[in-house]
N, C-alpha and C positions, 0 to 999 in steps of 0.2 A: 545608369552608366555601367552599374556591375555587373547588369544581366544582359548587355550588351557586348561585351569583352569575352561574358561568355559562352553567349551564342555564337561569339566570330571564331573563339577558338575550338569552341565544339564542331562549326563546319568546318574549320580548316579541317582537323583532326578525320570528321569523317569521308572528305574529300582522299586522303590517305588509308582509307583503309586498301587493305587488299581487293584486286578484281574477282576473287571467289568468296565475296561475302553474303553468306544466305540470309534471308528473309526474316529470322530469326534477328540478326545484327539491325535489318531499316527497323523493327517495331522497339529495338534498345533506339536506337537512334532517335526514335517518335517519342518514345516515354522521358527520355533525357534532355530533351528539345523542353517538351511539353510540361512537367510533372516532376523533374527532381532536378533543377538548379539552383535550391539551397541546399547544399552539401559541405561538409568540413574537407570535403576533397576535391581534387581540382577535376576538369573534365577529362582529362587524360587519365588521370585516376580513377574515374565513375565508370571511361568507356572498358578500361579495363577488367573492373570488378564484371561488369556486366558479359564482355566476352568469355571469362574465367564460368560463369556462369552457363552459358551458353555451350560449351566444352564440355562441362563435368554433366548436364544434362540430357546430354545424348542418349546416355543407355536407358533414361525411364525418358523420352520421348512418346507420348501419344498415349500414358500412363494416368489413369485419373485419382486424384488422390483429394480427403477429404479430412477436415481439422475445424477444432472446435476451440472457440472462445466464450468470455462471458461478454455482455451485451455495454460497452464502453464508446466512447467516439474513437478512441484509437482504434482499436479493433473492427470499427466498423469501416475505418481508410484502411487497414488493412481487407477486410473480406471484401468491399468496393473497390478500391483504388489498387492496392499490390496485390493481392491475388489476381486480379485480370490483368495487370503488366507484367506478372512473374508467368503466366501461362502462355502469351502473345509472345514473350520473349525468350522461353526455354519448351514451348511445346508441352510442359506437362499441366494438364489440366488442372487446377486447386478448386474445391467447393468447401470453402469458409463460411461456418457454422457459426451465428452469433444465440447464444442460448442465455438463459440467468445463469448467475454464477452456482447457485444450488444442482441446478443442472449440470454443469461442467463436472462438480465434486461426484454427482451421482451416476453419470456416464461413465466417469474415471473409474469409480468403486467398481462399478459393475464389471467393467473391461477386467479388472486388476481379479477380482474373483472368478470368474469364468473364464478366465482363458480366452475367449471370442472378443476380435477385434471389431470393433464398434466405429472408431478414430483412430486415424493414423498417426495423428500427432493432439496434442491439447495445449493449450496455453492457462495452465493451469497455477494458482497462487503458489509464492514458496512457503506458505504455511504447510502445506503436506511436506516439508523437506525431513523431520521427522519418522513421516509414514515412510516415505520414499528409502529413503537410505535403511530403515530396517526388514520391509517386505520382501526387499530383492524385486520389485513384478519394474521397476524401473530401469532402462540401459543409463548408465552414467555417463552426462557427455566427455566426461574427461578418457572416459573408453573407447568412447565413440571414438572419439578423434585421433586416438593414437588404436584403435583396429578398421573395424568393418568401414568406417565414413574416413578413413585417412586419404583416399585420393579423392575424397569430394566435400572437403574439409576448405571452406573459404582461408585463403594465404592472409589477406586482409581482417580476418573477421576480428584480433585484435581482443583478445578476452580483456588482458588488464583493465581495458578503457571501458570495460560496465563496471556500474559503481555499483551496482547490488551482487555484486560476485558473492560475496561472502554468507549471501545469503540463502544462496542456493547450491551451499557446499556441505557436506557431511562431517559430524567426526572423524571419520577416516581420509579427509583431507582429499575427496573426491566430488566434483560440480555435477550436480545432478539434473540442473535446467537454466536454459539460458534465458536470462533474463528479456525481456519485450519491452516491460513500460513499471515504471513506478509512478508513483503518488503517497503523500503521509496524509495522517489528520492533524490536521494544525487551529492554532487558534486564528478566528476570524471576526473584524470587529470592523465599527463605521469610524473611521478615522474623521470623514470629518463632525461628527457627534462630537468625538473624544477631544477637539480642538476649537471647540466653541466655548469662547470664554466665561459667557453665564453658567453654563454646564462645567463646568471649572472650576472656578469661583463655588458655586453650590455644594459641588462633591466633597473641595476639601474646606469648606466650615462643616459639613456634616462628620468626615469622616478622620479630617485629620491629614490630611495626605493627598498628593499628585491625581488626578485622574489618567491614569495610564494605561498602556498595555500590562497586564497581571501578570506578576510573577509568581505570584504563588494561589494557594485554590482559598486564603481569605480576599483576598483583593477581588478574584473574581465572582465571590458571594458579595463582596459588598458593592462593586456595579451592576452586578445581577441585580440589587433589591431597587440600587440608585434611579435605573434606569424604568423599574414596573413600579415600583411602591413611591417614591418619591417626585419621580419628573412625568411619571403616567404619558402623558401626551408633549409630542412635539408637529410645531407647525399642524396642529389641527386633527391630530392623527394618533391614537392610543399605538403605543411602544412599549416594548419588554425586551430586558436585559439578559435574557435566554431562551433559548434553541435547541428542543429536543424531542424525539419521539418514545414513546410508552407500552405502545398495541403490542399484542401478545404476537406473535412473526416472528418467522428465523431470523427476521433482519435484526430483532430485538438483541440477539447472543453476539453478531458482527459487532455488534455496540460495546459489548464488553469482550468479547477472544478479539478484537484488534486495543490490546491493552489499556484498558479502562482501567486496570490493577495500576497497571506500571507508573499510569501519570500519577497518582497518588503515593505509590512508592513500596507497592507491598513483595516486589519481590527479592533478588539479591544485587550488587554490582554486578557490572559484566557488558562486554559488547559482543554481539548484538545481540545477545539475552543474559539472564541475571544465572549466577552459578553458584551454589549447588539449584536454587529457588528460581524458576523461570515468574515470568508476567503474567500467567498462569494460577501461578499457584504450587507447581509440581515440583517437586524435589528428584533430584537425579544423582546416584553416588555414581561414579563411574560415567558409563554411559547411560546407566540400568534406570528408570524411573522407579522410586521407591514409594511415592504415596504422594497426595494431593489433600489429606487431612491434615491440620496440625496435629493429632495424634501420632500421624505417620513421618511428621516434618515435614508436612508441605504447607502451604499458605493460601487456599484455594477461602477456608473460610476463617482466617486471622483475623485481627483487629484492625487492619489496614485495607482488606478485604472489603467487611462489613463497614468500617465507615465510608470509603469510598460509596459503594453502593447505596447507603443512605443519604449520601449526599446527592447521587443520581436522583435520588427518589424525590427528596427535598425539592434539589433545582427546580424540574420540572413541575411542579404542583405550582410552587409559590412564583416562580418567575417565568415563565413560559408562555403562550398564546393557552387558552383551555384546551382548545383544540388538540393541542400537540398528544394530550394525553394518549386521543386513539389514534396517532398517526403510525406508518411503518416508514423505514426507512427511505423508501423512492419517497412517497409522500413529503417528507418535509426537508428532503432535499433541496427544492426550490424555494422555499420558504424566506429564508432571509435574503435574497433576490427582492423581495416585493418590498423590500424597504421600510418595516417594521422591528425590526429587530438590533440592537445595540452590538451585539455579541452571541458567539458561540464559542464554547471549548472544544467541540469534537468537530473538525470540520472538515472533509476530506479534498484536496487539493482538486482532486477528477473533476471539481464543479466548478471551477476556475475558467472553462471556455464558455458553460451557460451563466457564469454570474458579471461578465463581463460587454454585453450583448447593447447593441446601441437602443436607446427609450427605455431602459428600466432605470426605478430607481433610484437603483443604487452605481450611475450611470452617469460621467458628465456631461457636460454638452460632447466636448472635446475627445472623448470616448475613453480618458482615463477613469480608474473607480473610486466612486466616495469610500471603499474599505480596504484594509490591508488583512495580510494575513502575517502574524508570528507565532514562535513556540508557544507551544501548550504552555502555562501554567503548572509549577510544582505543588504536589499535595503533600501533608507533610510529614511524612512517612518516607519522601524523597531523599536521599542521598549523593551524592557526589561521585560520578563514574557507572550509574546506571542507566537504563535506555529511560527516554521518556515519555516516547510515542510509537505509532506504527508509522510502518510504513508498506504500502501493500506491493509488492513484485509479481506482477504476473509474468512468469517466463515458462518456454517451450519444452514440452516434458514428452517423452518418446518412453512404450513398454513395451517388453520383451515377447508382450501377444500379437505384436504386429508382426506381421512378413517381413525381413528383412529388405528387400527391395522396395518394399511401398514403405518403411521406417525410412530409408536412404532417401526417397526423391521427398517426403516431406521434410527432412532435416534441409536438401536443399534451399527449400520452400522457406523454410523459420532463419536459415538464413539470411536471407534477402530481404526479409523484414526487419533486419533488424542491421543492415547492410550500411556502413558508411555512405554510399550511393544514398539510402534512402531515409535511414535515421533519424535527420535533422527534418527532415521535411512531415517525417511525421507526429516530429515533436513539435513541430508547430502547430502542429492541427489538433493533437491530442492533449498538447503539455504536460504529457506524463514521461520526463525526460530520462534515459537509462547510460546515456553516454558520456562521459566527462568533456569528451570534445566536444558535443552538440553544448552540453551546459557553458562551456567556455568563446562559444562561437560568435564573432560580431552580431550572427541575426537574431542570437537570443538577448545581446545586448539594444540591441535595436526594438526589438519588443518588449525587454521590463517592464516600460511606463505602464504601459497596459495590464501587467498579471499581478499589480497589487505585491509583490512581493517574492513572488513563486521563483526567480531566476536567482536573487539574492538568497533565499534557502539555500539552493542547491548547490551556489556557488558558495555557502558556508561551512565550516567543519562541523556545525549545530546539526547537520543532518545526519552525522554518524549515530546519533542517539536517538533516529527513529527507523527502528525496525521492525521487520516482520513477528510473525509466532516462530518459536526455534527449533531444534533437536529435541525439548523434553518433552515434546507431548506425540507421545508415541506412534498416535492412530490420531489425526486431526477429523475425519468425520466420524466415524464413532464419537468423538468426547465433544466436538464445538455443539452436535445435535443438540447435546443436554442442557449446555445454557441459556436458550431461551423459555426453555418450560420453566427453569425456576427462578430465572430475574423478571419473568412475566408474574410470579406470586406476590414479588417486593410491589413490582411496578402498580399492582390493581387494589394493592393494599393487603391480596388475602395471606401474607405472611410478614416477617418481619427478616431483616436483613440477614439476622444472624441465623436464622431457622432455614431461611431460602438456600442457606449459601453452605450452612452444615449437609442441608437436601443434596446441592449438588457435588460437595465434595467425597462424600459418600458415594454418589454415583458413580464418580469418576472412576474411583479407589476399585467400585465394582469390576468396573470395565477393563481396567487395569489386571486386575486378578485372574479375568478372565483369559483376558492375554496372555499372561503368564502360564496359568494351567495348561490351555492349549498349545502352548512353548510354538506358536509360529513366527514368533521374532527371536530364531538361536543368537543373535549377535549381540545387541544393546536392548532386548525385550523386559518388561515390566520386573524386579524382582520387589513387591510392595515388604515395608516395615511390616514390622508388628506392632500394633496399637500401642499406646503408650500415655502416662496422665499428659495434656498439653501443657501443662507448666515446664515441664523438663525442657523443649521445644524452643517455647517463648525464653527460657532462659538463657538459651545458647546464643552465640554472636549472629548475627544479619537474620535473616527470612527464616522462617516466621517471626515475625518484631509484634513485641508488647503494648500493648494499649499505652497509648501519651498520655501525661494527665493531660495536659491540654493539648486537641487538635484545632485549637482558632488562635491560630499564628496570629501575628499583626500584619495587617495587609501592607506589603508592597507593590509598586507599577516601578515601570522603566518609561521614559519617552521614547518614540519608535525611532525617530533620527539618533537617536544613542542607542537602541538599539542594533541598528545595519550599522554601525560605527564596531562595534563589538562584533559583528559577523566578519566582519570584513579587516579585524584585527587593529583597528585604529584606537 
């Protein structure tokens, strides 16, 4: 009936247009028919956005412009779906690049060094917000908009209503890219596993306590062992209580630079990163990064650090499939899909439209999921008022080696991707949701049953505390490169947590130095400490924090309906 009201009022509407409306207008008229009638805005308001569009496109008419992402389902209804309705409808042609995301970083680099535009626009992680705001090779949209793109500046576009704003803002209180799509890593589990009463009953004679959703990283060791060491098989079928991969790959270092520190707790409070001590590791007086050793005051290889990391190493071995060991990140992405698996800690939301899919089985008849997703787990090194997780922000990032007029019609272009007109529509398809209206929208309520949890996060305040990498890490491809050579050392066995992680914060410190000498970041660029004994360090308040004598809390769970009871403020 909805979409009938609003077919009637969109013909009425285009039955009213002006007698000089060009051809441009029927193909908005076809895409708005066809292709975006979920929207938070009414059709009088979409036909709008879409004429505003079609106006400010004139002068790059017949203009071919070309933009690069990393390889996602959102991004691929963008390079399918709205780049061939944003060219049909404004005339300038878009060719949407879908590449791995190592690629995008390394396209980026290059662009940013040479001078030679490569992309016109990229849709590039706010983990470079760092790099970005100290290189200068970045235009700030906050410039944008108020110089060269002020007449082709969406009236609509509505910055407050991205909820990753803050994460693609500078120290200097400047928005350096606009946000596309989020998703965090959350924890992810078989709800109905965890509410089977034999399974119940068993856990707490063994352990003492609730089988629950884990609140802290004992609870989820000790499901982790409940589920491979103790219950081995369900329904006929060998089961483990963890989910992880090992293989030497860059994907191994996203495993730990998307805060692998943080849930554990080894950096400082702070939203959305830890201050003076990022999730990192890095320490920053000012704006200045000063060192990444604890010598230096940083926490890259602390106590909180290295146990986390040994726990990585632990999980994996003892509770895992074998297999996981050589796996890389695509690889065991699908993995707890096939219905082996109890739990995972790191679980990234983006896998929320393939783990959802009708016959698999983790899959009810009914198309609801046997699993839920909540917060990570605290490690216990966690404090009160710090992030807990990532959260990844891919948004639209423009540099100053582009031509000015092909920078302007792709800004149009990142637009409209990200356009009330079409926003909603692509969070449906992507679920990697950026807009506070889409998150509050009847159609995302209408779809919850289905994403296991994904709408109740978002519509939480719990998700303030999963963010991105921040301002302290100065050069993000330079230093994320270095950590999978040496968590690959932990991972294969040939080092030891503490050795790997001295390895890499050493590195860092180098890289850092380097920066420095070469003074190409004059504003907030590296100024490192001088070495110093690490006790002095560990002694001062917050990050770098002192070895616990005891890091095996007593495990606690929460039940998940008290859970979303606490999300939702009840």
């Amino acid at each position: 009936m909805q979409n009938k009201k609003y077919l009637a009022s969109l013909m009425l509407l285009l039955g009213l247009l002006a007698p000089n409306a060009m051809a441009d207008e029927e193909a908005a008229k076809r895409w708005l028919k066809s292709e975006f009638s979920d929207s938070t805005l009414t059709p009088e308001q979409q036909l709008q956005e879409m004429q505003w569009f079609i106006k400010a496109a004139k002068p790059f008419e017949g203009m071919s412009i070309n933009v690069a992402s990393e390889t996602i389902v959102t991004h691929e209804y963008e390079s399918k779906v709205l780049a061939k309705a944003f060219s049909e409808i404004t005339g300038i042609k878009i060719t949407h690049d879908l590449i791995q995301e190592g690629d995008v970083v390394e396209k980026l680099q290059t662009q940013m060094q040479s001078g030679r535009n490569i992309y016109d626009a990229y849709v590039n992680d706010s983990d470079l917000i760092g790099t970005h705001f100290r290189y200068g090779k970045v235009v700030a949209i906050s410039d944008m908009i108020k110089g060269d793109a002020k007449d082709v500046t969406l009236p609509t576009l509505d910055l407050k209503d991205f909820i990753g704003l803050s994460f693609t803002t500078g120290p200097d209180g400047k928005v350096y890219q606009l946000p596309s799509q989020q998703f965090a890593n959350l924890y992810w589990f078989r709800a109905d596993w965890f509410e089977r009463e034999d399974l119940k009953t068993k856990f707490k004679d063994i352990y003492g306590y609730e089988l629950g959703v884990p609140v802290n990283w004992s609870a989820y060791e000790d499901i982790a062992e409940f589920f491979s060491k103790k219950v081995k098989m369900l329904d006929g079928k060998p089961v483990y209580g963890h989910m992880d991969y090992g293989k030497k790959d860059p994907s191994l270092g996203w495993r730990f630079t998307d805060a692998w520190f943080s849930m554990a707790g080894a950096g400082d409070v702070g939203i959305p990163n830890g201050l003076p001590v990022d999730e990192w590791g890095i320490r920053v007086e000012g704006c200045h990064p000063v060192g990444s050793s604890v010598s230096r005051g940083g926490a890259t290889n602390g106590p909180a650090a290295v146990y986390s990391t040994q726990k990585y190493v632990d999980w994996l071995r003892q509770y895992a499939p074998p297999e996981a060991q050589g796996m890389t990140f695509s690889e065991s992405g699908p993995v707890p899909a096939q219905g082996a698996i109890a739990q995972q800690i790191f679980w990234y939301t983006v896998f929320t439209a393939s783990m959802n899919q009708p016959g698999l089985p983790v899959v009810n008849e009914d198309g609801t999921p046997k699993w839920r997703m909540a917060p990570s787990p605290k490690g216990p090194y966690w404090e009160e008022g710090m992030k807990l997780g990532y959260q990844d922000t891919g948004a639209w990032t423009f540099l100053n080696s582009t031509p000015t007029k092909r920078r302007l019609a792709a800004w149009l272009y990142a637009q409209f991707t990200v356009s009330k007109t079409v926003s909603l529509k692509k969070t449906l398809v992507g679920l990697t949701p950026f807009r506070e209206s889409d998150i509050n929208s009847q159609q995302m309520t209408d779809a919850a049953p289905k994403l296991g949890g994904l709408v109740e996060f978002y519509r939480s305040p719990a998700r303030k505390q999963w963010t991105p990498t921040g301002t302290n890490v100065p050069d993000y491809p330079k230093l994320a490169q270095l950590w999978w050579k040496y968590i690959s050392e932990v991972a294969s066995g040939e080092s030891s947590a503490q050795k790997a992680l001295d390895g890499l914060a050493a590195a860092q410190d180098k890289v850092m130095r380097r920066l420095e000498r070469a003074k190409v970041q004059k504003e907030c660029g590296p100024k490192l400490n001088k070495p110093r004994d690490p006790s002095y360090w560990l002694a001062q308040p917050g990050s770098p924090k002192a070895k616990l004598a005891n890091e095996k809390l007593q495990g606690q769970t929460v039940a998940y309906g008290e859970l979303l009871k606490s999300w939702q403020g009840e």
